[in-house]
TORROKE-976993 format. One line per 8 residues: their letters; for each residue x, y, z of C-alpha. Coordinates in nm, 2 decimals, decimal comma. Example, Ala and Ser with C-alpha at 12.3 -4.5 7.8 and 13.67 -1.06 7.14 Angstrom:
<rs>
as	1,23 -0,45 0,78 ~ 1,37 -0,11 0,71 $
</rs>
This chain:
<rs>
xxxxxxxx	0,00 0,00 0,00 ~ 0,13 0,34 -0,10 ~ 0,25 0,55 0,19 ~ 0,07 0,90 0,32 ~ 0,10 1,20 0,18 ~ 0,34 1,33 0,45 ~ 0,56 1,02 0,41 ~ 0,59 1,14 0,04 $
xxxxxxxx	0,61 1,48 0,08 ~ 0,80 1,51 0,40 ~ 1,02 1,21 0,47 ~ 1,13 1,11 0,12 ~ 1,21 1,46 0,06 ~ 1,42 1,45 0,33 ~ 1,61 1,17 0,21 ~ 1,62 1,31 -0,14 $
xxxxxxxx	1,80 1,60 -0,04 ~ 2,07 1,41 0,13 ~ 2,12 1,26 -0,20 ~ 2,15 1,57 -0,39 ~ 2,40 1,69 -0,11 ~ 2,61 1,42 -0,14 ~ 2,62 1,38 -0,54 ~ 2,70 1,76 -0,49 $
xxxxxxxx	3,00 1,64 -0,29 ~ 3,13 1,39 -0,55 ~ 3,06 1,60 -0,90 ~ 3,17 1,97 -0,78 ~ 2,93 2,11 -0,96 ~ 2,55 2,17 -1,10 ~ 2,44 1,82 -1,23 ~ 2,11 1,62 -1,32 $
xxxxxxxx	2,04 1,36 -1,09 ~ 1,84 1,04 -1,24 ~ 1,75 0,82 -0,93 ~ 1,89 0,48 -1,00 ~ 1,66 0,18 -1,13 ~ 1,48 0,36 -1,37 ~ 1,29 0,58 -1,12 ~ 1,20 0,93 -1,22 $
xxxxxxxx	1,43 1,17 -1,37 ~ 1,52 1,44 -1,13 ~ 1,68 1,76 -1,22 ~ 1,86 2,00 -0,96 ~ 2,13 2,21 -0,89 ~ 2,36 2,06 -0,65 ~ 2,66 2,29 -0,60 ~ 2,66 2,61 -0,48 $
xxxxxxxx	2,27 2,68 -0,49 ~ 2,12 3,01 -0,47 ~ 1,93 3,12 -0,18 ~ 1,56 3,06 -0,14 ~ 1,35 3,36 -0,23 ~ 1,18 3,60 0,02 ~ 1,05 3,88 0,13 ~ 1,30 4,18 0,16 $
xxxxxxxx	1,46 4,18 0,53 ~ 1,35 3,84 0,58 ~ 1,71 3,69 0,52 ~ 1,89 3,77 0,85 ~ 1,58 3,72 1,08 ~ 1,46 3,37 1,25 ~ 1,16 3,36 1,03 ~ 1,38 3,35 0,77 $
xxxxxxxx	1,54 3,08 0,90 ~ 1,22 2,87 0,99 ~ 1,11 2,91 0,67 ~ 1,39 2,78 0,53 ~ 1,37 2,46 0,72 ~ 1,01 2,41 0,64 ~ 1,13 2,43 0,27 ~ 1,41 2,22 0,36 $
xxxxxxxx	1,10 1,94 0,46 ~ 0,97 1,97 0,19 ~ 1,23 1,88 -0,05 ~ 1,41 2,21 -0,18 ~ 1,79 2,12 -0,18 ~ 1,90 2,48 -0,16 ~ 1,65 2,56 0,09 ~ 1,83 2,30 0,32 $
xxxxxxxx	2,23 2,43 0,21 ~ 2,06 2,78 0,36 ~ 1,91 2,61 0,65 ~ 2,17 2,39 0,74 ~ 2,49 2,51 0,56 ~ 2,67 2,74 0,84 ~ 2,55 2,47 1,09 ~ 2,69 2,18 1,01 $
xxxxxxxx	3,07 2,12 0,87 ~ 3,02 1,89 0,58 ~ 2,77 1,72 0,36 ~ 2,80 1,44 0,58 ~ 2,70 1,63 0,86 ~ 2,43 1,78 0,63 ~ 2,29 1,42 0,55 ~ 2,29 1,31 0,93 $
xxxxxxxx	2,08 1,62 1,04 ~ 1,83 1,51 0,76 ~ 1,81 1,14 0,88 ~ 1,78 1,29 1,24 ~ 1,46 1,45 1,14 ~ 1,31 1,15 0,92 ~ 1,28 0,96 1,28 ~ 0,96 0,92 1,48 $
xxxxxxxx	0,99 0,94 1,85 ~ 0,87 0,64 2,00 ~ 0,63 0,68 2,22 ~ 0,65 0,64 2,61 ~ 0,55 0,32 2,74 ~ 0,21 0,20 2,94 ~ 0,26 0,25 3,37 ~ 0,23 -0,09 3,49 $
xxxxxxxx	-0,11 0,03 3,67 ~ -0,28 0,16 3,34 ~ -0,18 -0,14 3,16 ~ -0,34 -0,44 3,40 ~ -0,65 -0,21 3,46 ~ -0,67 -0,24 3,05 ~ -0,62 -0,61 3,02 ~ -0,85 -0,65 3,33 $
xxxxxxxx	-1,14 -0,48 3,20 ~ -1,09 -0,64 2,83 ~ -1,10 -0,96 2,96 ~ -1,43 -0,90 3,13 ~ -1,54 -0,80 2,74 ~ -1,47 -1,11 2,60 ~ -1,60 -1,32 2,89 ~ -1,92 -1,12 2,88 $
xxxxxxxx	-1,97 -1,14 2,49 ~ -1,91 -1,49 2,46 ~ -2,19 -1,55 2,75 ~ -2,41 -1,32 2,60 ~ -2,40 -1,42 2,21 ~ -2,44 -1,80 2,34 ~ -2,77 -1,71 2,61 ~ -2,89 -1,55 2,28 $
xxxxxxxx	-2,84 -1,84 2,08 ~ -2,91 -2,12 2,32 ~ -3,21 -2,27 2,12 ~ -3,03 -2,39 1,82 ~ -2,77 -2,57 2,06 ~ -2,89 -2,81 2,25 ~ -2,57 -2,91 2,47 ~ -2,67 -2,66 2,70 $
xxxxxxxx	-2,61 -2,39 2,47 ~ -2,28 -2,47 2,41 ~ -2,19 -2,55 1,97 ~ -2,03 -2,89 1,91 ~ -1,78 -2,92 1,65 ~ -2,02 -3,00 1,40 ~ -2,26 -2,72 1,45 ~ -1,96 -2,51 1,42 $
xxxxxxxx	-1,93 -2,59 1,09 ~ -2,30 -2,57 0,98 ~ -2,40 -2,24 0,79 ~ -2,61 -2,03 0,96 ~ -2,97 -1,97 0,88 ~ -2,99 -1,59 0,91 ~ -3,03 -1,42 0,64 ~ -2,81 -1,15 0,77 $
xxxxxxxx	-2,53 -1,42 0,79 ~ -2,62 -1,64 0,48 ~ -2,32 -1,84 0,32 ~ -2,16 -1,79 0,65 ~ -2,10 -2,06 0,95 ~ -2,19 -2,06 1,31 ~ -1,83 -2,00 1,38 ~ -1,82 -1,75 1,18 $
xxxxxxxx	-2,19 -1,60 1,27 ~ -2,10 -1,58 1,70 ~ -1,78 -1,45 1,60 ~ -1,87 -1,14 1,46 ~ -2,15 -1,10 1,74 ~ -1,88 -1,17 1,99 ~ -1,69 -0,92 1,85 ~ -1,94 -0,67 1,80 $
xxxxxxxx	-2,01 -0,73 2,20 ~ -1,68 -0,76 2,29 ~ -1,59 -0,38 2,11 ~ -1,89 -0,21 2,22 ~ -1,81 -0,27 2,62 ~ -1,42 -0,17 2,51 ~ -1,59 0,13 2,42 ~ -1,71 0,20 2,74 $
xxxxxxxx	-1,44 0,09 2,97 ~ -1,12 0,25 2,79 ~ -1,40 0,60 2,78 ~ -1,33 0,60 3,12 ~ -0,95 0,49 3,18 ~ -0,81 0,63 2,90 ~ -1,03 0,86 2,70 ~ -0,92 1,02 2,39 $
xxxxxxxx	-0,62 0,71 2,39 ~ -0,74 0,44 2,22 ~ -0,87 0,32 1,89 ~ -1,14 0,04 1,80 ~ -1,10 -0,09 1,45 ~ -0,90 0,17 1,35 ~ -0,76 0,09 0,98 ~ -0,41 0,16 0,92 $
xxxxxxxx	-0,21 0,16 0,56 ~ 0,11 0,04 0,55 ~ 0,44 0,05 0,37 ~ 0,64 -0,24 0,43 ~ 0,93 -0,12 0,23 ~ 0,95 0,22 0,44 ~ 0,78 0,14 0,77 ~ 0,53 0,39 0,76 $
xxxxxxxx	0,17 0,38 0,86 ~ -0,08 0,62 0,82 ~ -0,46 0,59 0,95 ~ -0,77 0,52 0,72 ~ -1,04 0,73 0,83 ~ -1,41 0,60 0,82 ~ -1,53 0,83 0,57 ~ -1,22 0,74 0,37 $
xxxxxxxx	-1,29 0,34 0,38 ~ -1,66 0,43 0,33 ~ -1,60 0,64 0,01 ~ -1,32 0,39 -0,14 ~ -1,57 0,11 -0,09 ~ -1,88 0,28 -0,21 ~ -1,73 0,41 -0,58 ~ -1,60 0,01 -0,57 $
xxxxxxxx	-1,23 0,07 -0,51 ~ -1,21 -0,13 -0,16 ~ -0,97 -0,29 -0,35 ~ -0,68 -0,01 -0,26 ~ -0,76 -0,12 0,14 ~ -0,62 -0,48 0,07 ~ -0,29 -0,48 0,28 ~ -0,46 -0,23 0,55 $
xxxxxxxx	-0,45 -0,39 0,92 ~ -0,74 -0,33 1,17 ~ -0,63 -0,42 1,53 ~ -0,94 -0,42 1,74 ~ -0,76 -0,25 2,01 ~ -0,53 -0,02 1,99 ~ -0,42 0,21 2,34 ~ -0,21 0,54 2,19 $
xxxxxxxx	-0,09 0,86 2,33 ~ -0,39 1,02 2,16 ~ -0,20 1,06 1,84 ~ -0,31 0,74 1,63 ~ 0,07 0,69 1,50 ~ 0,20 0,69 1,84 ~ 0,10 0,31 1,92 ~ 0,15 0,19 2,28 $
xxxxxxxx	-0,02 -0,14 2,28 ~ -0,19 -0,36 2,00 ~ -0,50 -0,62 2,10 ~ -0,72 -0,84 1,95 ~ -1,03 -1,04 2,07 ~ -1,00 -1,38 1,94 ~ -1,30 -1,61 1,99 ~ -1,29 -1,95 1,94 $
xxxxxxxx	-1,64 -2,13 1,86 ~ -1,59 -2,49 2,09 ~ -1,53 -2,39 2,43 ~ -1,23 -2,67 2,41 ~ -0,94 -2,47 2,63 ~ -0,70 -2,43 2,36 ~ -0,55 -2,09 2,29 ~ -0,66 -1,93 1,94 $
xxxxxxxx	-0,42 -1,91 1,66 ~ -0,28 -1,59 1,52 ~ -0,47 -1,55 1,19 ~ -0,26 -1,63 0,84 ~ -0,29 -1,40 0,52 ~ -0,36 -1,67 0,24 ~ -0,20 -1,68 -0,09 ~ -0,23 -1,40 -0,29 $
xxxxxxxx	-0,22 -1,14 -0,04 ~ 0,06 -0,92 0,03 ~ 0,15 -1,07 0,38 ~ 0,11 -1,43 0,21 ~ 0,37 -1,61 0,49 ~ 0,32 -1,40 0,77 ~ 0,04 -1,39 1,04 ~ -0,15 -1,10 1,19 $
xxxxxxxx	0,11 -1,09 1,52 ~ 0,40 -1,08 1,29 ~ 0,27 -0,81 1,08 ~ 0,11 -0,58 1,44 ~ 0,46 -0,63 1,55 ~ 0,62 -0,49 1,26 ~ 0,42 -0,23 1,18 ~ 0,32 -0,12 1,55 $
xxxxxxxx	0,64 -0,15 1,71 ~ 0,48 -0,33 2,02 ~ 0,41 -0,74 2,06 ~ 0,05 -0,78 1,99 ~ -0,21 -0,97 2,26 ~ -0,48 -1,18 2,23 ~ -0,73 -1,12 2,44 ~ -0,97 -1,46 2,47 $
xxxxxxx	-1,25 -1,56 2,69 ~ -1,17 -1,77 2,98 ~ -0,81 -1,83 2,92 ~ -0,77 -1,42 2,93 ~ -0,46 -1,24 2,83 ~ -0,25 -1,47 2,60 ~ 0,10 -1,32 2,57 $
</rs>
């Protein structure tokens, strides 16, 4: 998936300057720069550069210089040698300063306290929607409301979940139960810090993410191009610093439809998809920065 706009516009312009320093460096001169493996043709002047234009006076005051760094973000090579040039001793220098400010703080971890009040009360969610979806349901099962193997694999008679199993049926009402008491609870330990579905893009060549608003999935789905979503990832849970980037913890309700005491699997991305090999924890953990959970009912936090 492609990155965000700021990725693009910020962070590879970054890097791209860099580049023009340093083929500055090696050629002495004004050159054209073609980035290698047939990318686009890029054309700049890498030796001595004039100055950025502004307004008169603007030169020897700080707002000269901040605008000159904001330039410098955005990709103007000689607004980064008037930034940067009397600050640094060499292009090397120059290039380090840039990679310095391609890197994204990490964020500061969960207090002990905050994180097993979270667990605690997510655990209660999934305990509570697997009780609740199966009370619903106890009519169809008659082993005392509990699904057998085989009923697992039946297909569901409502027409809301037609061509789907049972397993699959009570798992997306557990889930929907499950999130809607998350709701609640995280409201009141950690309001404005958390997430509930949230989609994500990411780059796996660059390690950048960027949130998929609802109106955004909505609008891609509706004009039929859901198809530029595939490769997104949608923890259920995700705990933040109350900005959506700035991940502290990753969870995920897993439900598993026989009530047998083993620990449900980390889902796999099947062939064809671009995670084909890896499983949801592998790719939460690489994109997040933080080792996923599963959060399951009566077994509780798996780790």
């Amino acid at each position: 998936m492609p990155p965000g706009a700021m990725d693009r516009t910020g962070r590879s312009g970054l890097g791209l300057v860099a580049l023009l320093l340093l083929a500055g460096c090696a050629t002495g001169g004004g050159s054209t720069v073609r980035r290698p493996l047939g990318g686009p043709v890029i054309h700049g002047h890498v030796g001595p550069a004039p100055a950025p234009r502004f307004p008169s006076g603007e030169r020897s005051s700080s707002r000269y210089a901040d605008t000159a760094r904001a330039q410098c973000a955005s990709g103007i090579a000689s607004a980064c040698v008037a930034a940067y040039g009397k600050e640094v001793a060499s292009v090397a220098a120059v290039a380090n300063a840039v990679n310095g400010a391609m890197e994204t703080p990490k964020p500061p971890e969960l207090d002990k306290l905050t994180r097993e009040s979270i667990e605690e009360k997510l655990v209660k969610c999934a305990d509570t929607a697997r009780s609740e979806v199966l009370l619903k349901h106890a009519a169809h099962f008659p082993n005392g409301g509990r699904p057998t193997t085989a009923e697992c694999k039946q297909l569901s008679t409502a027409p809301k979940f037609k061509g789907k199993t049972w397993a699959q049926q009570l798992g997306i009402e557990m889930h929907e139960v499950a999130l809607k008491c998350a709701d609640a609870v995280l409201k009141n330990l950690v309001p404005g810090r958390f997430s509930l579905e949230q989609r994500y893009r990411y780059d796996r060549a660059t390690k950048q993410k960027k949130p998929v608003s609802a109106d955004e999935e909505k609008a891609l789905v509706k004009s039929g191009n859901a198809g530029e979503l595939k490769g997104s990832l949608v923890p259920d849970v995700v705990i933040h610093t109350g900005d959506l980037l700035a991940v502290q913890a990753v969870y995920d309700f897993k439900f598993r439809c026989v009530n047998d005491g083993k620990q449900p699997e980390w889902e796999r991305y099947d062939r064809g998809h671009p995670y084909h090999g890896k499983n949801q924890e592998e790719m939460y953990l690489d994109a997040f920065g933080v080792k996923p959970l599963r959060i399951t009912p009566r077994l509780g936090i798996i780790r």
